[in-house]
BAVEXSE-97469 format. One line per field, with one value per residue (C-alpha): residue in three letters; x, y, z; chain. Coordinates in steps of 0.2 Angstrom, whole numbers, m for minus. Layout:
<sites>
rest <- [ALA, ...]
X <- [X, ...]
Y <- [Y, ...]
Z <- [Z, ...]
kette <- [A, ...]
</sites>
This chain:
<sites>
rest <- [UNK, UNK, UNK, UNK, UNK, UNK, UNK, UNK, UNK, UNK, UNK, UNK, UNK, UNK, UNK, UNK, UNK, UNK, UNK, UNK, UNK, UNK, UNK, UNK, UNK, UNK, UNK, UNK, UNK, UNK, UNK, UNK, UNK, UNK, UNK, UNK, UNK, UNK, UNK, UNK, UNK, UNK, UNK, UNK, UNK, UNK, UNK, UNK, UNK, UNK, UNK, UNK, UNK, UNK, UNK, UNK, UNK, UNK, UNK, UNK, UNK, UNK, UNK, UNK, UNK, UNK, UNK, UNK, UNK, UNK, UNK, UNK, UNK, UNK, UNK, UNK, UNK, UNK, UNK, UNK, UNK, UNK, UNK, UNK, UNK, UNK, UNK, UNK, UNK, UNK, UNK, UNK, UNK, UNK, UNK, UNK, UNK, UNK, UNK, UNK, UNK, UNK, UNK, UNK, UNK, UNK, UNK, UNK, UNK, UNK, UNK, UNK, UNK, UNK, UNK, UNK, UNK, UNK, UNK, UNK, UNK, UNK, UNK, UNK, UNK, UNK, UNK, UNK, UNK, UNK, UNK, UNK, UNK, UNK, UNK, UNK, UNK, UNK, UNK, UNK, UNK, UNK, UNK, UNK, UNK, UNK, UNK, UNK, UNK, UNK, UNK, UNK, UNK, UNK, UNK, UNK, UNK, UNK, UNK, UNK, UNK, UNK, UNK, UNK, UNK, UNK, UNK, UNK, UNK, UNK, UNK, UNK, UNK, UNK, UNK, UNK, UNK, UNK, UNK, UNK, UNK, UNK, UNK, UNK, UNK, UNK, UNK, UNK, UNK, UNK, UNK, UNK, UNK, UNK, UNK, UNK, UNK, UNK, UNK, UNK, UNK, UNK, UNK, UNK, UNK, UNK, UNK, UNK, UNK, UNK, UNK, UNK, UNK, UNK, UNK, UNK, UNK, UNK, UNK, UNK, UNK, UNK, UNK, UNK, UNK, UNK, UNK, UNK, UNK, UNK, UNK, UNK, UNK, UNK, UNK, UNK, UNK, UNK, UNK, UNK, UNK, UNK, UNK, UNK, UNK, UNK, UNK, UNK, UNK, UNK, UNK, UNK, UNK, UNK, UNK, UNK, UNK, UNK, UNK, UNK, UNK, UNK, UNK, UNK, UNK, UNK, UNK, UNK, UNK, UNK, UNK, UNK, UNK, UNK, UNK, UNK, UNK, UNK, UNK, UNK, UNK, UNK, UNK, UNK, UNK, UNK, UNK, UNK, UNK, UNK, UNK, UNK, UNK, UNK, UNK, UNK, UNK, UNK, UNK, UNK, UNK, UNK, UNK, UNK, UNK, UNK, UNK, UNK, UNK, UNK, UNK, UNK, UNK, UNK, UNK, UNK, UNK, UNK, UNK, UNK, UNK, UNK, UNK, UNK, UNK, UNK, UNK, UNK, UNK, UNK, UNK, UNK, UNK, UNK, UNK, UNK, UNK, UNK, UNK, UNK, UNK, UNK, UNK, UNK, UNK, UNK, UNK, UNK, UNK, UNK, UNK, UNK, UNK, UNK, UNK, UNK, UNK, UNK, UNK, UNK, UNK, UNK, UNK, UNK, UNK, UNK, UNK, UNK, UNK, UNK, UNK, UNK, UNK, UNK, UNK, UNK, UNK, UNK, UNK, UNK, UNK, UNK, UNK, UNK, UNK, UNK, UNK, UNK, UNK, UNK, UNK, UNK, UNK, UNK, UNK, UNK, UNK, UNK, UNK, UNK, UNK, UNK, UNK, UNK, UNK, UNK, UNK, UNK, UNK, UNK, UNK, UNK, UNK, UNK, UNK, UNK, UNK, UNK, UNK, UNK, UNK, UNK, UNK, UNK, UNK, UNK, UNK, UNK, UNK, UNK, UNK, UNK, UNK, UNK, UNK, UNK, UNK, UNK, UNK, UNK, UNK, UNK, UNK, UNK, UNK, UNK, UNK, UNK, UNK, UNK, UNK, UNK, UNK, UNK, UNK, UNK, UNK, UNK, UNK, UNK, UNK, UNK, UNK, UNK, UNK, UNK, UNK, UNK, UNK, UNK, UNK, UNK, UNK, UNK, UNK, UNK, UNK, UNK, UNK, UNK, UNK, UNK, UNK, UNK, UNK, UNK, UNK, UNK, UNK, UNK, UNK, UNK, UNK, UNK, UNK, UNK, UNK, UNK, UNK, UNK, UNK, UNK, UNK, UNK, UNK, UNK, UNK, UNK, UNK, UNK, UNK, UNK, UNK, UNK, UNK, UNK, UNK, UNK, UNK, UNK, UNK, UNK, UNK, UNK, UNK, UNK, UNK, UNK, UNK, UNK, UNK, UNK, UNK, UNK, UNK, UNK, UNK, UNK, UNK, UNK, UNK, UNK, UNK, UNK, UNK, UNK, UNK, UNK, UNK, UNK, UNK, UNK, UNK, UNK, UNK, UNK, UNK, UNK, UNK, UNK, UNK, UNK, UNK, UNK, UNK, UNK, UNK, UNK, UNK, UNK, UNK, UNK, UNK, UNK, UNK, UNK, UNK, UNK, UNK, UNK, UNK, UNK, UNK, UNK, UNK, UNK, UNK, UNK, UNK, UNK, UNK, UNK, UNK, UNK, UNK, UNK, UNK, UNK, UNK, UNK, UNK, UNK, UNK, UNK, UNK, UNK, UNK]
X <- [84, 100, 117, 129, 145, 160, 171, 168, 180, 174, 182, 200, 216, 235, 248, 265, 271, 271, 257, 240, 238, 221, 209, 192, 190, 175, 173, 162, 166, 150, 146, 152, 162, 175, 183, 197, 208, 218, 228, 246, 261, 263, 244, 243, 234, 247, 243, 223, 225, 237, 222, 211, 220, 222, 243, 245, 235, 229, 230, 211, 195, 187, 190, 175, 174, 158, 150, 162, 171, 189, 201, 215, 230, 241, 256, 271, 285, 276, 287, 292, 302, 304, 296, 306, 298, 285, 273, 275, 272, 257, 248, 252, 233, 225, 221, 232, 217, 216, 234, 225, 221, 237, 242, 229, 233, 252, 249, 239, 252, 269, 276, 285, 278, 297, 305, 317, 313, 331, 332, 317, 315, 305, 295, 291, 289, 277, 267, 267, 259, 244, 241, 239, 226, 217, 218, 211, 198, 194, 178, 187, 201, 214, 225, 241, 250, 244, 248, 267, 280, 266, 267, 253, 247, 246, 236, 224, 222, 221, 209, 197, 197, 193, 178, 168, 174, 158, 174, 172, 190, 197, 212, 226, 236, 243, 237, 224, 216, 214, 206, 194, 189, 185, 181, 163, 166, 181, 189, 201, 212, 218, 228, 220, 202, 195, 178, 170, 158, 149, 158, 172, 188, 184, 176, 189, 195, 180, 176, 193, 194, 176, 178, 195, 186, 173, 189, 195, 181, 177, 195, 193, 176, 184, 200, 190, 180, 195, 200, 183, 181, 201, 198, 181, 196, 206, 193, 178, 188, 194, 174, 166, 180, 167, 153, 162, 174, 163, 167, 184, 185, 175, 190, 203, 193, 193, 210, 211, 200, 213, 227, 221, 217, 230, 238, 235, 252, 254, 261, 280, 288, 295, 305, 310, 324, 332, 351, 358, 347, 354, 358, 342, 345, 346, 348, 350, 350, 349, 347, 349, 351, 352, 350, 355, 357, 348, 333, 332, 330, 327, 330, 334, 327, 329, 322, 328, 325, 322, 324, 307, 302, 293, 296, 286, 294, 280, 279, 278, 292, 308, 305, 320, 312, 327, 339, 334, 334, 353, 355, 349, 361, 374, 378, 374, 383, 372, 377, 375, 368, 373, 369, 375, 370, 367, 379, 378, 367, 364, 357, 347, 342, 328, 331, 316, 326, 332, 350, 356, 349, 358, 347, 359, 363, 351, 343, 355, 369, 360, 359, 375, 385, 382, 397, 387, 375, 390, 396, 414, 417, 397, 392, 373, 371, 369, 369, 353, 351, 367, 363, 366, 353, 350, 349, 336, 327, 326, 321, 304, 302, 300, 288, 301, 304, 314, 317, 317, 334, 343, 333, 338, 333, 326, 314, 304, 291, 290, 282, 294, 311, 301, 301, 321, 325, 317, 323, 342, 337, 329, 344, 353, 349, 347, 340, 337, 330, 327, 313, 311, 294, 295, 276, 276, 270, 269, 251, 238, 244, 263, 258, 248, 262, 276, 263, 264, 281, 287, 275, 284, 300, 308, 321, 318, 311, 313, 301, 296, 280, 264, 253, 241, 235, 253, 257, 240, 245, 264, 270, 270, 276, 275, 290, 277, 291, 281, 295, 304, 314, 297, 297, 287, 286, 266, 262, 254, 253, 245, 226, 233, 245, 232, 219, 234, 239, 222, 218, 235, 229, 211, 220, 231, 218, 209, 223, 223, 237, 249, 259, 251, 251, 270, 276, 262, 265, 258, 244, 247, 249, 253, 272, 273, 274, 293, 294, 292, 307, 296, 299, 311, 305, 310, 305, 286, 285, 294, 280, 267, 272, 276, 259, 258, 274, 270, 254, 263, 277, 260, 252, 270, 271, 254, 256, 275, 267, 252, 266, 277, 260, 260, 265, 274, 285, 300, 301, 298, 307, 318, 329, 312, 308, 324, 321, 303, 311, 326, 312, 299, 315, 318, 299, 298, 315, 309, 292, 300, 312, 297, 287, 299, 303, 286, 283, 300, 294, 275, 285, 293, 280, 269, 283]
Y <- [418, 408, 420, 421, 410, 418, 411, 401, 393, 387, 376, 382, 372, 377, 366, 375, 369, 350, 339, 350, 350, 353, 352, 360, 360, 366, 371, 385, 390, 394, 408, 400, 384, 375, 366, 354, 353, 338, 327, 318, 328, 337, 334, 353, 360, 372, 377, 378, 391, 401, 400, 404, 419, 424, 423, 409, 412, 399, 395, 396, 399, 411, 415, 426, 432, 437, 456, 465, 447, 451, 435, 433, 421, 413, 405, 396, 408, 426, 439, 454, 465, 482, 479, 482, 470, 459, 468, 481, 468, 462, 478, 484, 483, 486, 505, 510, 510, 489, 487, 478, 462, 458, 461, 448, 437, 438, 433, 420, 412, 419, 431, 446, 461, 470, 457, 462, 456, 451, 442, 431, 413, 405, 401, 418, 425, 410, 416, 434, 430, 420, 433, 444, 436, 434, 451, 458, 444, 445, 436, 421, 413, 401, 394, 383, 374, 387, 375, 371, 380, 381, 373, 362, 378, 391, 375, 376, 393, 394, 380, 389, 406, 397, 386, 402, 412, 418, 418, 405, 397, 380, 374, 364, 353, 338, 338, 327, 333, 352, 344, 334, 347, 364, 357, 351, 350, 341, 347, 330, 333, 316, 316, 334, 332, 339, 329, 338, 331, 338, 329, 334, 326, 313, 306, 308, 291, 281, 291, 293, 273, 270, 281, 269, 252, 259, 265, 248, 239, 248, 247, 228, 225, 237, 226, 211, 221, 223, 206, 199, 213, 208, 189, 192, 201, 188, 175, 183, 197, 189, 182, 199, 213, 224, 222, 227, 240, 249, 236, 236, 256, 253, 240, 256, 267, 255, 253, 273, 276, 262, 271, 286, 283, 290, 278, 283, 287, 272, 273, 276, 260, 267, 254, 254, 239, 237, 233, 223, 222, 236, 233, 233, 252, 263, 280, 283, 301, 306, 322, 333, 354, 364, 384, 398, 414, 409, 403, 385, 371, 358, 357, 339, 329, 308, 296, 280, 272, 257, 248, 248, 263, 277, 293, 309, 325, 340, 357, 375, 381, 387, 376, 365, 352, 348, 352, 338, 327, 331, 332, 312, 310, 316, 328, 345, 346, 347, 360, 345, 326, 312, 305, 286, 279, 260, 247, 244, 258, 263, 280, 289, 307, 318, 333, 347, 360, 348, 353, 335, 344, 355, 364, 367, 345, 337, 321, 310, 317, 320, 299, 294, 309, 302, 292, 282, 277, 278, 262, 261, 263, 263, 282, 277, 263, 267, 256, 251, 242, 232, 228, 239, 247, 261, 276, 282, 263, 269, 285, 279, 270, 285, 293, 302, 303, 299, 320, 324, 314, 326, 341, 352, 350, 366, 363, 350, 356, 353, 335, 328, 335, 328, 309, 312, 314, 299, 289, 294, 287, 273, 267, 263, 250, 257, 254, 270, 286, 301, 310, 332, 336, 322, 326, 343, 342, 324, 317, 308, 291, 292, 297, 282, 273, 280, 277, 257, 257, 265, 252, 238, 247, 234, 248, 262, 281, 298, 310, 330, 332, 344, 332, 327, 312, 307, 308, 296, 285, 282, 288, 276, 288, 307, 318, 336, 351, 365, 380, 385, 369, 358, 341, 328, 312, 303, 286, 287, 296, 315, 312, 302, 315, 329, 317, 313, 330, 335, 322, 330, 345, 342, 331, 346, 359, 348, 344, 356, 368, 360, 377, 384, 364, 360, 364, 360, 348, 329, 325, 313, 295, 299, 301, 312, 297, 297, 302, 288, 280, 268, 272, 286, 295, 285, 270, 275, 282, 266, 257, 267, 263, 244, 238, 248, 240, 223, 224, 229, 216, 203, 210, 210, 193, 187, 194, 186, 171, 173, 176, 162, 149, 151, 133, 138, 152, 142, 136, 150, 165, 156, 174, 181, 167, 165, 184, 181, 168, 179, 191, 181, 176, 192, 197, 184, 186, 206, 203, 188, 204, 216, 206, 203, 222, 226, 213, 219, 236, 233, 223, 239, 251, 239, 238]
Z <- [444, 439, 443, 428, 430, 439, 423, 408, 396, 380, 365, 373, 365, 370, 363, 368, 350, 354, 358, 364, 382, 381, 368, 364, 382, 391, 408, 422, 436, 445, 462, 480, 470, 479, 468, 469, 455, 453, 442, 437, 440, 421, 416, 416, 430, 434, 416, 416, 430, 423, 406, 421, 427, 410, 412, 399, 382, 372, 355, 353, 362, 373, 391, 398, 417, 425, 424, 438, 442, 449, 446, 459, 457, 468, 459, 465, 461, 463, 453, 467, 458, 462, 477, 494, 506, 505, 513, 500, 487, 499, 499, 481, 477, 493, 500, 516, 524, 521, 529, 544, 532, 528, 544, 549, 534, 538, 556, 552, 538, 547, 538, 543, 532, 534, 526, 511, 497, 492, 508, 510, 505, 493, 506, 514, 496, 492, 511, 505, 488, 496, 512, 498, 487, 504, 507, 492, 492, 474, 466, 462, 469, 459, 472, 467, 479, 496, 508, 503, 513, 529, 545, 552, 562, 546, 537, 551, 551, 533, 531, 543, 532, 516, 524, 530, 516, 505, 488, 475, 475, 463, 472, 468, 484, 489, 506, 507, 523, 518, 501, 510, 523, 508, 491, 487, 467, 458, 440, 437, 423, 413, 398, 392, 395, 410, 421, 435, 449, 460, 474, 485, 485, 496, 483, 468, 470, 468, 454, 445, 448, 441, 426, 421, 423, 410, 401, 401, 398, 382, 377, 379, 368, 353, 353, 353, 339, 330, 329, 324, 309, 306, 305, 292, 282, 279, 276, 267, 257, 240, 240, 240, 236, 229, 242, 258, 254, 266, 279, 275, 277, 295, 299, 297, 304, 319, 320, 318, 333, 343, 341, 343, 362, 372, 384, 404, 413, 426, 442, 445, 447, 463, 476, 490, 496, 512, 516, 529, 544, 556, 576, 585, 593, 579, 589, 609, 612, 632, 637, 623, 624, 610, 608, 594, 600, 615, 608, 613, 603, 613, 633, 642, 627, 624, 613, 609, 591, 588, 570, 562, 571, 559, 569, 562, 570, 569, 575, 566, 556, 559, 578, 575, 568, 552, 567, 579, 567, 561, 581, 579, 565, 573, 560, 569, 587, 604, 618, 630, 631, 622, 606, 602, 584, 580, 571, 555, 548, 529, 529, 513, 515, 508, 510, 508, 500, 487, 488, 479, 465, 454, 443, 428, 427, 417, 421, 415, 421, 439, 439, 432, 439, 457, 464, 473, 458, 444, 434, 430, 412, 407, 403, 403, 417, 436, 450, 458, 475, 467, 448, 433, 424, 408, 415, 404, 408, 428, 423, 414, 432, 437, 424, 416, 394, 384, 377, 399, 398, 395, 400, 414, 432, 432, 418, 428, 442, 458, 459, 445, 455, 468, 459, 454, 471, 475, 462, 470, 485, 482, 469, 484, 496, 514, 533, 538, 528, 533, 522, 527, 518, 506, 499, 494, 476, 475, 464, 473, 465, 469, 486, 489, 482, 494, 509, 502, 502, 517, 525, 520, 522, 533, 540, 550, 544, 551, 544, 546, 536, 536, 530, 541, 533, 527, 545, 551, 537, 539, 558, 571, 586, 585, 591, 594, 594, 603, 604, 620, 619, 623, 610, 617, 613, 607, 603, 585, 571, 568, 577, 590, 595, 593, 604, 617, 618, 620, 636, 644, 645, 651, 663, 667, 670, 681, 693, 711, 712, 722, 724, 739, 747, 743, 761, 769, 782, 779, 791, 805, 801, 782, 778, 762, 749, 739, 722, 708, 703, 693, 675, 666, 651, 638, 646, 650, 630, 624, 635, 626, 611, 611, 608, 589, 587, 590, 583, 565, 568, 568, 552, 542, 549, 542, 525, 524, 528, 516, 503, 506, 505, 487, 479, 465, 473, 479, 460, 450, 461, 470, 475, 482, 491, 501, 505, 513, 521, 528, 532, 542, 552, 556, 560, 571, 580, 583, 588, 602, 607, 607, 619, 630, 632, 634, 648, 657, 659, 661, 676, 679, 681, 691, 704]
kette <- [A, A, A, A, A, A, A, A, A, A, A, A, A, A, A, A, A, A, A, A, A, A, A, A, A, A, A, A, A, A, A, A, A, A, A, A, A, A, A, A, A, A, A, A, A, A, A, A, A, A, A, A, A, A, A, A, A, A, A, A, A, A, A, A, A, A, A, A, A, A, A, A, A, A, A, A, A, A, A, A, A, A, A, A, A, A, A, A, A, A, A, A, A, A, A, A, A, A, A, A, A, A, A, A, A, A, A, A, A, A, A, A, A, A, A, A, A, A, A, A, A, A, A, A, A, A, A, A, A, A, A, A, A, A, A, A, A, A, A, A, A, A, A, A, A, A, A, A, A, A, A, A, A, A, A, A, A, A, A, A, A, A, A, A, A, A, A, A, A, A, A, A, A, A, A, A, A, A, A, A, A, A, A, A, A, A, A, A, A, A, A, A, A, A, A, A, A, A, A, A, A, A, A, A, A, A, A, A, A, A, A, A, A, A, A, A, A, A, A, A, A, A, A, A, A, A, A, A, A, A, A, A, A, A, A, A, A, A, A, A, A, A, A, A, A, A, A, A, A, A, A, A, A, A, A, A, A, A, A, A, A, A, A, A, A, A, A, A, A, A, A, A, A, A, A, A, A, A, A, A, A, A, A, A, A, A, A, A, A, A, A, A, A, A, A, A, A, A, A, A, A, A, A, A, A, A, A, A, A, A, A, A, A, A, A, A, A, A, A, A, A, A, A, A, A, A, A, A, A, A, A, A, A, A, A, A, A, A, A, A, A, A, A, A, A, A, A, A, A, A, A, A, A, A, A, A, A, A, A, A, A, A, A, A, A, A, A, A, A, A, A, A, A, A, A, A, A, A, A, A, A, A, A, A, A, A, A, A, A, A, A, A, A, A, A, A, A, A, A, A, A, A, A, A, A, A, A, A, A, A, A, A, A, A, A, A, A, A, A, A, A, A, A, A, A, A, A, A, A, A, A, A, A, A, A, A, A, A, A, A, A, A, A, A, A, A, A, A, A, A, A, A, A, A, A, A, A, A, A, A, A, A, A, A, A, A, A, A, A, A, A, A, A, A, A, A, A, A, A, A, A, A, A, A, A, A, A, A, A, A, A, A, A, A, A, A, A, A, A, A, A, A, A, A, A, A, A, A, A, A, A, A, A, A, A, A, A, A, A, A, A, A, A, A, A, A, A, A, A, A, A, A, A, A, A, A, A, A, A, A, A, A, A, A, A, A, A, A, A, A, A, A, A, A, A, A, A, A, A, A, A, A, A, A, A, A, A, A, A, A, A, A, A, A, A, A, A, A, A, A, A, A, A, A, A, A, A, A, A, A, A, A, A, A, A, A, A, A, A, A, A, A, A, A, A, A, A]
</sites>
């Protein structure tokens, strides 16, 4: 016997006074779902869960829960007033009796239950808000967002409830990883109408990419339908006026259905352009200490930088990650070591909490308010990488309106402050950016899109993410920050450093203790060997590493060449050929000096 759906929607429409968001829309949520939900920045699906919840009304249809269904909804900004901590606001539904579940739930997703509400972050608040849901476990979960403001390990442990959880949940995230590991169904919202498959997300982009070639396709044969039914118009009408109104009426109608088809958002025109070529060590920092309160940061640390590098810094929150890196930077003081930065560096920051934001500016005056962006004398141009440009024409690069112009920060959500911090950024030529949790909120598509950049970024990139994918796709060495001062250094990005990490410790476990053996006399006719003065740290990483580095250096190489072999480029784009040009010199000139390091310490460490 077929169980009654958890939640059904039917013929729904919401409009918030402008153009609808959705439309006679349709849609069931079904017993043990796991449903992804997923779409542009702004499509709405913040919106449909807030429908779902039943938090946001719509203008018309019917929203009908199960027999004895209990919906629970975990929204981004949870509101805890007249609550005293968050663990007051955790348990508010639950008996005291259930205190131990969010106990469990707030261990699991670190939060401190006696935290004031008054005092915690939006992040803390946000952890509250979902160890809750988890607690009361209702019938159906609608999760927006859970896995912003966690660390790599809550992820984990959170991943691991929800995949042996009995709970239907729909789920909207940017993490690629966590999608791919719980949902078996996806929702995909595109320009208010809403598709479901019965596939996970690991296969929504075979299918979102399927479903706009067919789009295209029939786009294609009703233009050229158009134009046929257009030219029979101007040739056959005055023959037989009467005859054919009726094919006349079919042109317009035609021409109706045309225009009536709403344009797919493309991708953000995002770019990403370097500056002059920075000195070949971009950071040297030996031996760095750093404590608060005597909780240590980081004990006896080095690394060395080198220009092209993409360094991924990981570890759980509040570990110091943000703090090494401004260590790196030189903008936050060591207890003792050395840092030394390279010549010639152009720096541009992301910072996670957004703070180059003020929420009360509005777009416009965000872009051309900025010294470093602002044209003399020109209230709507800003400066970018060197040419001036409409401020509101670089803002439609980035998927902005026109009416978002002049709209407060604070009205945009969390991907579009996202893509206006980015668009700061990336106005300004750099060779060295810094980017703390860069894709929180960010769509599938302008993901990809940063991924493409930051691959052909020709300068070098610091990066503190939770993305674990983001981290595979991007990072080429792995700084792991596991508390108690211990960062070490892994060649690779996220699954290499998990594998690495991994093979240490096996390799660990399995070595004799040496305690009880350490005074013990050598036997005859073996002098105790001396310790190994081979390589230092930095040295046997940078060893590690060299190979990853040359191998890029030869595939940047390849497709600089590929791109310069096109007969017509020297003519036609005279500016980007010289650029290639100036840019295969350069590859070549670091992969010469990267096989030479890595034959001097492979010389090195072979004695």
């Amino acid at each position: 016997m077929a169980r009654a759906p958890l939640l059904q929607l039917s013929d729904i429409s919401l409009t918030f006074g402008g153009d609808p968001v959705f439309d006679g829309l349709d849609l069931v949520v079904q017993p043990n779902d796991r449903v992804a939900l997923v779409g542009r920045n702004g499509s709405g699906k913040s919106t449909l869960m807030k429908v779902m919840a039943g938090l946001v009304e719509p203008d018309k249809g019917s929203i009908v829960a199960g027999p004895g269904v209990s919906v629970g909804y975990m929204e981004q900004e949870p509101d805890m007033a007249g609550f005293a901590t968050l663990g007051d606001f955790a348990l508010s539904q639950l008996d005291a009796s259930e205190a131990y579940k969010v106990e469990r739930a707030g261990a699991g997703l670190k939060f401190d239950p006696a935290r004031a509400v008054e005092t915690a972050s939006g992040g803390e608040r946000r952890r509250a808000a979902l160890a809750k849901l988890m607690a009361e476990a209702p019938g159906l979960m609608l999760l927006d967002e859970p896995t912003n403001h966690l660390d790599i390990e809550a992820i984990g442990w959170l991943e691991a409830e929800l995949s042996t959880t009995r709970t239907a949940f729909v789920l909207i995230s940017h993490d690629r990883a966590f999608l791919t590991a719980l949902t078996r169904a996806t929702l995909w919202i595109d320009r208010g109408q809403v598709r479901r498959q019965e596939k996970g997300f690991d296969g929504f982009e075979a299918w979102r990419d399927t479903v706009w070639e067919q789009e295209d396709m029939q786009r294609h044969k009703l233009d050229r339908k158009i134009k046929s039914e257009a030219r029979w118009a101007v040739e056959g009408i005055s023959a037989r006026r009467t005859r054919n109104q009726g094919r006349v009426r079919a042109l317009q109608e035609l021409r109706a259905e045309r225009a009536s088809q709403i344009r797919r958002q493309g991708t953000a025109a995002m770019a990403l352009e370097g500056g002059q070529q920075s000195g070949k060590k971009v950071i040297e920092a030996h031996h760095l200490s750093k404590a608060f309160d005597g909780k240590p940061i980081v004990q006896d640390f080095s690394l060395t930088v080198q220009r092209g590098d993409r360094i991924a810094f990981v570890g759980p929150n509040g570990v110091g990650k943000t703090t090494l890196i401004k260590m790196l930077m030189g903008q936050e003081p060591c207890d003792s070591g050395t840092v030394k930065l390279g010549s010639k560096l152009e720096i541009a920051i992301f910072d996670q909490a957004r703070a180059q934001l003020d929420p009360d500016m509005s777009l416009w005056d965000s872009l051309t308010g900025d010294p470093d962006m602002r044209v003399s004398g020109k209230a709507d141009q800003i400066m970018v990488r060197g040419a001036p440009k409409h401020v509101v024409g670089y803002l439609k690069e980035f998927l902005f309106d026109d009416a978002q112009a002049r709209a407060p920060v604070r009205s945009l959500s969390g991907g579009e402050k996202a893509r206006l911090l980015l668009a700061k950024i990336m106005a300004r030529e750099s060779n060295l950016l810094v980017l703390d949790e860069p894709t929180n909120d960010l769509d599938v598509e302008t993901l990809d899109l940063l991924q493409d950049l930051l691959g052909e970024y020709p300068g070098t990139v610091l990066l503190v993410s939770h993305d674990r994918d983001f981290l595979d796709r991007v990072a080429t060495t792995t700084v792991a920050m596991e508390g108690d001062g211990r960062a070490t250094v892994y060649a690779g990005g996220w699954s290499d450093y998990q594998a690495q990490r991994a093979e240490r410790l096996q390799d660990t476990a399995k070595k004799p203790d040496t305690k009880a053996t350490k005074d013990t006399p050598a036997p005859a006719g073996k002098p105790k060997q001396s310790k190994s003065t081979k390589l230092s740290f930095s040295e046997k990483h940078r060893l590690e590493e060299l190979p990853a580095v040359i191998e890029r250096l030869e595939a940047e190489i390849a497709k600089l060449e590929e791109y310069l072999s096109a007969p017509d480029l020297f003519s036609a784009e005279p500016v980007k050929f010289a650029k290639a040009s100036e840019a295969l010199i350069e590859r070549h000139s670091a992969l010469s000096d990267a096989e030479e390091e890595w034959i001097t310490l492979e010389e090195k460490a072979g004695g």
